[in-house]
VOBA-1610 file (N, C-alpha, C; in pm, whole numbers, padded with zeros to 5 digits, always signed):
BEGIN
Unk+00085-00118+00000Unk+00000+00000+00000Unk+00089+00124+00000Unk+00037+00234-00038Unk+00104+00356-00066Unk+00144+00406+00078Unk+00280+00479+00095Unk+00250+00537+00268Unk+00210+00651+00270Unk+00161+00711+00158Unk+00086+00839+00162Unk-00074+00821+00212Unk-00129+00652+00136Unk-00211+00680+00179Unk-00247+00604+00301Unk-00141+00523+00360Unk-00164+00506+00478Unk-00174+00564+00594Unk-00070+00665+00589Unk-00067+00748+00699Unk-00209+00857+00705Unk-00264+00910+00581Unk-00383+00958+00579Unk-00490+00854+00641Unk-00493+00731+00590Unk-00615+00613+00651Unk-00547+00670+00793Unk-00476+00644+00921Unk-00434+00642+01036Unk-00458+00761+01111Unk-00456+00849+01026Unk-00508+01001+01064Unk-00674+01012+01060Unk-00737+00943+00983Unk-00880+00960+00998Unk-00905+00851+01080Unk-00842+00730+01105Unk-00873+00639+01222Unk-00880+00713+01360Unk-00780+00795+01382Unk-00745+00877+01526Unk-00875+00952+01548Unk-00911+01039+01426Unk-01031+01094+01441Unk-01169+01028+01453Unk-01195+00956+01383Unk-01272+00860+01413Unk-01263+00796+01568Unk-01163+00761+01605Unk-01157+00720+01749Unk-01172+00865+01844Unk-01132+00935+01793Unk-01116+01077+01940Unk-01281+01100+01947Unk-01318+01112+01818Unk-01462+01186+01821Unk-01595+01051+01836Unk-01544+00953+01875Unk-01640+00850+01857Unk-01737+00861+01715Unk-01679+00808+01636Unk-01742+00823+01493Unk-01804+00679+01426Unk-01927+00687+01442Unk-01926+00536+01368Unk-01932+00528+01243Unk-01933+00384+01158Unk-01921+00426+01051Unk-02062+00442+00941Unk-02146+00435+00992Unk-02273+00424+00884Unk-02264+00594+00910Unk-02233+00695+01000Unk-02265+00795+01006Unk-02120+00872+00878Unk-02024+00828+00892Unk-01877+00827+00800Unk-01951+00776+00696Unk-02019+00674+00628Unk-02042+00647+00506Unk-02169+00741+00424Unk-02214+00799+00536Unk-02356+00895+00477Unk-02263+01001+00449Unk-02169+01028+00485Unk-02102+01169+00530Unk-02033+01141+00393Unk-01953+01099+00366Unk-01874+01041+00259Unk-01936+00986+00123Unk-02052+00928+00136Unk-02126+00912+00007Unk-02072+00791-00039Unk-02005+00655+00036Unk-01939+00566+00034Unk-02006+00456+00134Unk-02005+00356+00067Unk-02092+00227+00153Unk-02016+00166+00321Unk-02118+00120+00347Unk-02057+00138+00499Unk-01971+00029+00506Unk-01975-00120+00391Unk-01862-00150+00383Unk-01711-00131+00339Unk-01735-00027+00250Unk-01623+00022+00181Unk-01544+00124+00296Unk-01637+00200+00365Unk-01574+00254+00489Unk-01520+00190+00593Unk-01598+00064+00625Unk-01513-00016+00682Unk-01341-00089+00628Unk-01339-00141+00524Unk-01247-00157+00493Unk-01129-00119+00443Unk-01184+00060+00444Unk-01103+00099+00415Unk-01042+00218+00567Unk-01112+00185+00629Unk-01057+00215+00787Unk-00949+00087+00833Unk-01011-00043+00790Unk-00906-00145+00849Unk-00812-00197+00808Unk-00792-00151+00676Unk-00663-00154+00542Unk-00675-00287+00474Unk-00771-00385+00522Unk-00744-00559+00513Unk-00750-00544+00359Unk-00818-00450+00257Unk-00837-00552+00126Unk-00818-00443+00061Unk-00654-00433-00086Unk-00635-00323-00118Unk-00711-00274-00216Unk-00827-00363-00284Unk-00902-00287-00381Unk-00968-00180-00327Unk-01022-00147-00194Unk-01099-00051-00178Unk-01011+00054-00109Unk-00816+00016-00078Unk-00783+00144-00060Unk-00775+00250-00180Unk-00813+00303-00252Unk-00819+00394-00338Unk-00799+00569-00278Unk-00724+00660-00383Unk-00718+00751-00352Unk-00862+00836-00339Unk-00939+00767-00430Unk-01107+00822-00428Unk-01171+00796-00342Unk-01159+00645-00229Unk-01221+00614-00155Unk-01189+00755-00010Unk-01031+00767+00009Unk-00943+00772+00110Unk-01003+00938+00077Unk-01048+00987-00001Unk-01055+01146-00060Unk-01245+01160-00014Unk-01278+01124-00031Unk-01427+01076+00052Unk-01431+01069+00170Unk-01387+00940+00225Unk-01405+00935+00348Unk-01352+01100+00413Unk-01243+01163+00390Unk-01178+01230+00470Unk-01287+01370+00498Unk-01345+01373+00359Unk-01463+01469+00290Unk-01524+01468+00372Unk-01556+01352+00428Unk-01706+01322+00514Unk-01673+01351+00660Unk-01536+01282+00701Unk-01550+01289+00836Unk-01528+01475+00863Unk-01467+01530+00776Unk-01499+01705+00747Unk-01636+01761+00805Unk-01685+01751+00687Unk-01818+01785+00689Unk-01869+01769+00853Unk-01860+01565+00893Unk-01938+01587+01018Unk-01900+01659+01155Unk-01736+01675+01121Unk-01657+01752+01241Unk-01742+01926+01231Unk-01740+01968+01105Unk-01767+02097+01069Unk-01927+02106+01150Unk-02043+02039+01118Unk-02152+02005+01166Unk-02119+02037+01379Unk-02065+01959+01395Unk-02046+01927+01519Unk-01974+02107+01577Unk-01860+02149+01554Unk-01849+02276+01567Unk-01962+02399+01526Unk-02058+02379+01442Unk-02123+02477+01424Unk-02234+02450+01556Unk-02306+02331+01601Unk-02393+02321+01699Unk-02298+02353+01806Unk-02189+02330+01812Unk-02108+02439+01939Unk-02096+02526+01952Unk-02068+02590+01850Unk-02081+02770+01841Unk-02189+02839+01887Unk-02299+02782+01817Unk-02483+02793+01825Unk-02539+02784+01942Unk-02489+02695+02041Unk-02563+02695+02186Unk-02456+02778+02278Unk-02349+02822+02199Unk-02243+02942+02320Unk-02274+03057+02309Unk-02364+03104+02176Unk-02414+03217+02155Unk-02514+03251+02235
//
């Protein structure tokens, strides 16, 4: 596997773990099946590491971090 895109998979694992992220909520977010998110969180099968998959997922867990800071902002106001 590439170590570019491993170390990116390992970086959205951390996040995924810090923020308790599951993954059907990562695969809505991402627009990517909740198996393909799975496997491509656990590295086991390299057809689905793809730079398109790994460019998605990261998209998504974005978006839901972004989500999550704006309802923080919103109830400090």
């Amino acid at each position: 596997m590439d170590s570019t895109l491993e170390k990116r998979i390992e970086k959205l694992r951390k996040l995924k773990d810090e923020f308790n992220l599951d993954q059907k909520t990562i695969a809505k977010y991402a627009d990517r099946g909740r198996t393909t998110v799975a496997l491509v969180m656990a590295g086991t099968d390299d057809r689905y590491l793809t730079e398109g998959n790994v460019d998605a997922i990261e998209k998504g867990i974005e978006k839901i971090l972004d989500e999550y800071r704006q309802k923080l902002c919103g109830k400090q106001s």
